[in-house]
Backbone bond lengths (Angstrom), bond angles and torsions (degrees), N, CA, C in turn:
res aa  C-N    CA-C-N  psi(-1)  N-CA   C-N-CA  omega(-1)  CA-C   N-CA-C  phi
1 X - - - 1.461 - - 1.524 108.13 -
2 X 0.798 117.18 134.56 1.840 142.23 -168.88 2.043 91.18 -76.75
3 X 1.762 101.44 128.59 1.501 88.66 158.52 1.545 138.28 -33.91
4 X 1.686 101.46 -50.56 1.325 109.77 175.50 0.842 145.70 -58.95
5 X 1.636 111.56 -7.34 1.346 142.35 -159.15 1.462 101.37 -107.00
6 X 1.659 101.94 -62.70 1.615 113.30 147.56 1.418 133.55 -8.37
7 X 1.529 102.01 -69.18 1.542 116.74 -179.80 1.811 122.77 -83.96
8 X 1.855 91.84 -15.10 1.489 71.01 163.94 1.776 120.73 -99.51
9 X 1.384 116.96 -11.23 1.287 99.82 171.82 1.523 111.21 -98.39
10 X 1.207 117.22 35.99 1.570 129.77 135.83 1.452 128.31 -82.61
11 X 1.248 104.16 -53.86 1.492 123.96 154.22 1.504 148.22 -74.44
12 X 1.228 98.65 74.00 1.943 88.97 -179.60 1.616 123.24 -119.32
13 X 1.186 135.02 -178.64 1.247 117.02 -176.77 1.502 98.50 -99.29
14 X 1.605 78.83 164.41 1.728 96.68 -164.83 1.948 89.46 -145.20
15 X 1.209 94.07 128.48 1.784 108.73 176.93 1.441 118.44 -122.69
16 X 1.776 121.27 65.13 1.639 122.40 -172.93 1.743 101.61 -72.39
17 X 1.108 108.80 111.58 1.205 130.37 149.27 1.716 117.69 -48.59
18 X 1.377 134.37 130.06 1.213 118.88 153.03 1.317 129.83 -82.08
19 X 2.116 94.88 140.52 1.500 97.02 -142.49 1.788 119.28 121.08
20 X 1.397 93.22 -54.34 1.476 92.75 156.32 1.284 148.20 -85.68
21 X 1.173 104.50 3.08 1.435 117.86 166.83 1.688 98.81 -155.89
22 X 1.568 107.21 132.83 1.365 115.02 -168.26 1.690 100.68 -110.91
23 X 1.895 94.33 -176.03 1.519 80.19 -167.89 1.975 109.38 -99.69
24 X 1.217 111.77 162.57 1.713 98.44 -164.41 1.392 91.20 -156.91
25 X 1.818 107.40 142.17 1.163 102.73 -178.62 1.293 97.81 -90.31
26 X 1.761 125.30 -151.90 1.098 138.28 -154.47 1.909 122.30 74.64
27 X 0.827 102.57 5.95 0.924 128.85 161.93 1.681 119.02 -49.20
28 X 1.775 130.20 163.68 1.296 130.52 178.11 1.676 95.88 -51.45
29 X 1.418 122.70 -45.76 1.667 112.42 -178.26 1.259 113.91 -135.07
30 X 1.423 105.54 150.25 1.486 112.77 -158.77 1.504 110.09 -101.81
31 X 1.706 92.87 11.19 2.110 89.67 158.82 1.232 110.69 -103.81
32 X 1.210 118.46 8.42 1.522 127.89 179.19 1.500 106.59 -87.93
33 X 1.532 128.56 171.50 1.337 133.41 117.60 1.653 121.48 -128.31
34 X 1.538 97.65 160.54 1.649 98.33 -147.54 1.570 101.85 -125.99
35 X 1.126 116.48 128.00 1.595 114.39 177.31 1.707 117.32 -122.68
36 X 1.705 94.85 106.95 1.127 83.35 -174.27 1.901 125.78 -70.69
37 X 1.641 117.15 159.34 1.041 137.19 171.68 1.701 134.64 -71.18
38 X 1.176 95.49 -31.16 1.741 113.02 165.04 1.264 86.51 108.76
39 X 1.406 143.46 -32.65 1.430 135.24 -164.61 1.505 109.09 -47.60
40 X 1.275 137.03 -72.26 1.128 106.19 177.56 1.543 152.41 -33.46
41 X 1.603 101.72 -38.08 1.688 97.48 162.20 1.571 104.77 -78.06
42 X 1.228 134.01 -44.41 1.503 104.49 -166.94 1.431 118.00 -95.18
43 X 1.725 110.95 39.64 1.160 135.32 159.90 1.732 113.00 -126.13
44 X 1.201 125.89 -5.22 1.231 138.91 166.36 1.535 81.80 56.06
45 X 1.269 97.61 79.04 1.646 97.88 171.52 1.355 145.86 50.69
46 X 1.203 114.16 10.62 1.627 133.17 -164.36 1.640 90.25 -83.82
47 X 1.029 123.81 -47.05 1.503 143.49 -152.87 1.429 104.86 -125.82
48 X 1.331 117.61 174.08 1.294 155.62 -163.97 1.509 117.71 158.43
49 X 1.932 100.45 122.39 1.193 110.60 -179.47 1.543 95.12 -133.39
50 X 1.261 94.50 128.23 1.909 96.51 166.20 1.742 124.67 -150.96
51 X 1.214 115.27 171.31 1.156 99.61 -173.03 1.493 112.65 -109.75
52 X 1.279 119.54 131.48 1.559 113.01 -170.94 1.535 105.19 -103.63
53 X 1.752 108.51 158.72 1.356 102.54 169.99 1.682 93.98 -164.39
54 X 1.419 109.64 178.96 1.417 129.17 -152.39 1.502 93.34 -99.65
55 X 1.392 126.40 122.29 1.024 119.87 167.97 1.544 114.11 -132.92
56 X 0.942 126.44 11.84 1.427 139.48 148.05 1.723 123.35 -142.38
57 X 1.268 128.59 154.54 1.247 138.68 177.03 1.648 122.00 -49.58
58 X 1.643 123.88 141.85 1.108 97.01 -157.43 1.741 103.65 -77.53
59 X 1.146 137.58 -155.83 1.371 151.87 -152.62 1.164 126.67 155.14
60 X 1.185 129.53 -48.52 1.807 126.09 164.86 1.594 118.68 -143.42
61 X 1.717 102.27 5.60 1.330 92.86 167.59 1.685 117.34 66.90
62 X 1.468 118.46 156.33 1.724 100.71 -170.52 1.379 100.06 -92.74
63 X 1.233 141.38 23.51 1.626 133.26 135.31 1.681 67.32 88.42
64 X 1.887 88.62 159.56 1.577 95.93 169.03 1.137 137.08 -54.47
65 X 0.927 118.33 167.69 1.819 120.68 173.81 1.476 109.12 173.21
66 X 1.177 107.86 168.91 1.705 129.68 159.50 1.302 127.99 -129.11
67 X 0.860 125.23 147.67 1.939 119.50 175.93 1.439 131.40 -107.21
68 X 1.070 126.49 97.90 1.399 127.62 171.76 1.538 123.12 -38.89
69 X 1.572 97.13 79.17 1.920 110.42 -176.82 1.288 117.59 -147.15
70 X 0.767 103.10 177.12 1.700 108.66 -140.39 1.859 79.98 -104.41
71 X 0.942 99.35 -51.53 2.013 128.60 -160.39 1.518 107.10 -121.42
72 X 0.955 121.76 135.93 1.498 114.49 163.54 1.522 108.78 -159.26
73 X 1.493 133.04 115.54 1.482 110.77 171.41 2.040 101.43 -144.57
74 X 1.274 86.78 141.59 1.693 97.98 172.50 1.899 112.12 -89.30
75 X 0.854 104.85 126.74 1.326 111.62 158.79 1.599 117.00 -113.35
76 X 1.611 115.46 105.73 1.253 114.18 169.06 1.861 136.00 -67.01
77 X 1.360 111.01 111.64 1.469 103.64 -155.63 1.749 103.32 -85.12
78 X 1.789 107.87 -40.74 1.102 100.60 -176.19 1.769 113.85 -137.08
79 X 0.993 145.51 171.47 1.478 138.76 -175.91 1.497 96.44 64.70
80 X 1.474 90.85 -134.59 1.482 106.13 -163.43 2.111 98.72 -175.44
81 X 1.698 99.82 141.10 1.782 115.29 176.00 1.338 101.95 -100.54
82 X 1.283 133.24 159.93 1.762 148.58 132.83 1.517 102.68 -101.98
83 X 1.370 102.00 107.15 1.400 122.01 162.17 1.405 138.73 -118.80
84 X 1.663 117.66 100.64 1.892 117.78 174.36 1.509 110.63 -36.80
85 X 1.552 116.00 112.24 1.436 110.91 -170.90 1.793 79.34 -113.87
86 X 1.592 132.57 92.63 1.101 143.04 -162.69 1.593 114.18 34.21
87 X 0.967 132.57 -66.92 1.477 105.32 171.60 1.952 97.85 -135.97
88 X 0.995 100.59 7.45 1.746 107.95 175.16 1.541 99.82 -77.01
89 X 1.496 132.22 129.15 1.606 133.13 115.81 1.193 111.21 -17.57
90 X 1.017 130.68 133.26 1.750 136.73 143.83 1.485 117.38 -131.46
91 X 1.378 118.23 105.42 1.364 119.77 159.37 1.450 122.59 -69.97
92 X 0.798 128.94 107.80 1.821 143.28 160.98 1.206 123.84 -83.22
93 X 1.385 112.47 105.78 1.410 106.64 179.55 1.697 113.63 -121.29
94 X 1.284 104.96 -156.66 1.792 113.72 -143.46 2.045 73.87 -73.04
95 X 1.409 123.85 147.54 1.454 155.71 -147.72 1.420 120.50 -1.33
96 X 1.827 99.40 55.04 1.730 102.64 164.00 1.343 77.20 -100.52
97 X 1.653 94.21 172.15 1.977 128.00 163.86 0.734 109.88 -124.11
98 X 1.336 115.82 138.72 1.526 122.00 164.87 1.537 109.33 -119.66
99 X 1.259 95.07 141.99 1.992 102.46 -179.37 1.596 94.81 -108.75
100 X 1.603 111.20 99.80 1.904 98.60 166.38 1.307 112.01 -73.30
101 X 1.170 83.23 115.67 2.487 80.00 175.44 1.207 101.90 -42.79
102 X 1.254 128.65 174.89 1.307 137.76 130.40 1.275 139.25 -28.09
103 X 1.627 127.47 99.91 1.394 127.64 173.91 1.560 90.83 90.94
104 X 1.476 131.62 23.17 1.920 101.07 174.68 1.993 103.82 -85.94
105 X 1.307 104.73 155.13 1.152 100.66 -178.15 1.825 101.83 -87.20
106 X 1.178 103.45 131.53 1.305 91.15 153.20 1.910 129.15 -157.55
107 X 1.127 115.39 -151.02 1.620 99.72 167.09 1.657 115.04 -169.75
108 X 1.020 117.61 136.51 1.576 137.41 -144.37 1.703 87.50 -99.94
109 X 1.651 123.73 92.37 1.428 109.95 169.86 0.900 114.10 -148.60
110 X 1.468 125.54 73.06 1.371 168.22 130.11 1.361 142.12 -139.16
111 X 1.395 131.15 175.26 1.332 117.92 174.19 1.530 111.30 155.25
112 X 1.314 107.11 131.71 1.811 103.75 -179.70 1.321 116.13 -54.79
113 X 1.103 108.33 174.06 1.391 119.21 169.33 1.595 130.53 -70.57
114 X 1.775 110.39 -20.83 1.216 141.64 -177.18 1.771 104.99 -106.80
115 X 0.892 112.08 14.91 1.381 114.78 175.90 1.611 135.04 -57.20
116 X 1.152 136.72 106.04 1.331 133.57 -158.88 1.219 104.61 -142.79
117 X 1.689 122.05 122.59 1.567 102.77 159.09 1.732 104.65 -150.78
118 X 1.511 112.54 179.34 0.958 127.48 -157.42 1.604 94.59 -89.90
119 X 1.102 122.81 147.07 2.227 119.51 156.63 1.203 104.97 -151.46
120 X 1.546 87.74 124.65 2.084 93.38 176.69 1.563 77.17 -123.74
121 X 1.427 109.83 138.44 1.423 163.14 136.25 1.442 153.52 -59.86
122 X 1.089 127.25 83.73 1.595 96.72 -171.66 1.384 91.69 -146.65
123 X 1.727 109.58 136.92 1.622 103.59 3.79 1.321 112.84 -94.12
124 X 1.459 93.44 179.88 1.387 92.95 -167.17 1.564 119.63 -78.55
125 X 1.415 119.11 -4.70 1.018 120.93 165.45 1.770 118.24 -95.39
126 X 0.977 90.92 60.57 1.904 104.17 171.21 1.192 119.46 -57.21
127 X 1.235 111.68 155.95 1.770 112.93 172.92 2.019 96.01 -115.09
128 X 1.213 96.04 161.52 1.662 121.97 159.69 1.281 118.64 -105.53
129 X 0.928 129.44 149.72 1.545 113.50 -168.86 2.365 94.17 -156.20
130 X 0.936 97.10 110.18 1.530 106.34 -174.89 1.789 105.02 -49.95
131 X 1.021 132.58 161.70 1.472 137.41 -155.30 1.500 112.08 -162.97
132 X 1.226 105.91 145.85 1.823 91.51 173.55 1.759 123.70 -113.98
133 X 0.907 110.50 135.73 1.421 131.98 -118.71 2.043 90.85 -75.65
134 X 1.111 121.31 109.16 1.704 127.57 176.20 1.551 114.59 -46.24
135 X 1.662 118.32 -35.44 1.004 104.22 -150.75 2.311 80.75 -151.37
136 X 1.490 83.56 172.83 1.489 90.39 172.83 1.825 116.14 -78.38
137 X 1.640 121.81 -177.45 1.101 97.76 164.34 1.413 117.26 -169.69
138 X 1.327 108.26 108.91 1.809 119.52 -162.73 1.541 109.58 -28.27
139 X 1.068 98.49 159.42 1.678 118.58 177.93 1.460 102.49 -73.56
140 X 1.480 97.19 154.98 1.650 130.24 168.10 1.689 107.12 -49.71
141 X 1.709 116.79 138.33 1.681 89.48 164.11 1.526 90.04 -91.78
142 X 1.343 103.38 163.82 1.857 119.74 166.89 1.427 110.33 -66.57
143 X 1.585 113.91 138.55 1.500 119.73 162.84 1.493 115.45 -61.69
């Protein structure tokens, strides 16, 4: 099989309508809900795009970690995150981006109640991998 041949039945277009894919937990966290984008199949996995949002109050936050990715960036659509970007605070709010390099440790422990954002990935089959934590890290505000 020819690269080109290769790359296109890796690659095809994909047009999700909203509506066609709803939002569902099970997801990496279960205070989240996650709607997938279709990018992964009509990227045969290269990618992952989905839309995240807050579906319960925060409480312990996803504890440290890092992700095994090549690519990783959040785009916040609505509310606003507090995220340990290794021992930095970072507030993110409704249309900053963030590009996590590769391997930064960090941890997501805050977030409005209206919280929504975009994450493309790749690949899309990433790992999490638990971490030990650089720095301390303020409390949740209450809903």
């Amino acid at each position: 099989m020819t690269q080109e041949l290769a790359q296109t039945m890796e690659n095809v277009f994909s047009h999700v309508c909203e509506g066609d894919t709803h939002y569902e937990t099970g997801g990496l966290r279960d205070f989240f809900l996650y709607r997938d984008l279709g990018i992964a199949a009509s990227t045969g996995g290269q990618v992952i795009a989905q839309l995240v949002k807050a579906n319960k109050a925060p409480v312990a936050g996803t504890g440290w970690h890092r992700h095994e990715a090549n690519f990783h960036i959040v785009i916040m659509l609505k509310g606003w995150a507090r995220f340990m970007y290794e021992d930095q605070p970072t507030l993110v709010k409704a249309g900053d981006c963030v590009h996590q390099r590769p391997g930064i440790v960090h941890f997501l422990f805050d977030y409005s109640e209206d919280m929504e954002y975009l994450e493309i990935v790749s690949p899309a089959d990433f790992t999490t991998i638990p971490m030990p934590g650089p720095a301390p890290v303020p409390p949740p505000t209450p809903w």
